[in-house]
N, C-alpha and C positions, 0 to 999 in steps of 0.2 A: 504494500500500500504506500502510496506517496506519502509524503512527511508532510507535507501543507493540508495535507487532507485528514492525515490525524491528528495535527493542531487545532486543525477546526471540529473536530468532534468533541478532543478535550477540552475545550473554552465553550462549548455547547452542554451544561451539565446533563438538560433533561432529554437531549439528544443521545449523551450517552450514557444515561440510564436506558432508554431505551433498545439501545444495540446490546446493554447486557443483556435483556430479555430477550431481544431479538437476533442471536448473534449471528444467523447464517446471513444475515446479512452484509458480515464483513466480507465473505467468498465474492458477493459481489462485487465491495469497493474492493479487491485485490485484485481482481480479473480486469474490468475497466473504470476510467479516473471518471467518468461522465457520469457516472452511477450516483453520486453525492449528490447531485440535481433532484433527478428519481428518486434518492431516499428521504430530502427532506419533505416534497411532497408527499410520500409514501407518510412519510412522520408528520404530519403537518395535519391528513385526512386523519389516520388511526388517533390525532390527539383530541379532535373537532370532534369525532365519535365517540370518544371516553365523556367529552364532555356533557353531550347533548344526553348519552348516556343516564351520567351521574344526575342531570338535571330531572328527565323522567322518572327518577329514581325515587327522588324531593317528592316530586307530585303525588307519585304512587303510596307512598308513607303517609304524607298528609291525608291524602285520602281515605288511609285505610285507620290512620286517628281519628281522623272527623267520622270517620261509618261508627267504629266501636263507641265513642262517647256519644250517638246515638242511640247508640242499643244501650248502652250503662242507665238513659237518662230517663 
């Protein structure tokens, strides 16, 4: 892997938390340099959908607070 390419991972923390998770994806930044493009996208989308995730998440809980403290009441 090029050396500008893994300084920029390591000054990227939550970048590279995620390649520990995700580590085949160093196979790819080894094979070709253009790849760091594709993965921040690739990291960009999976982080939008953690998000959006976690957010339905809120909703679904609230929800299911508000049902039970109607049956309690």
């Amino acid at each position: 892997m090029e050396l500008d390419i893994l300084l920029k991972i390591k000054s990227n923390k939550k970048l590279y938390d995620y390649l520990h998770s995700h580590s085949y994806y160093y196979r790819y930044l080894n094979r070709d340099r253009n790849f760091y493009d594709k993965l921040l996208k690739i990291y960009k989308k999976d982080n939008r959908n953690n998000n959006i995730n976690k957010f339905n998440e809120v909703i679904d809980n609230a929800e299911m607070i508000s049902n039970i403290l109607k049956v309690v009441e």
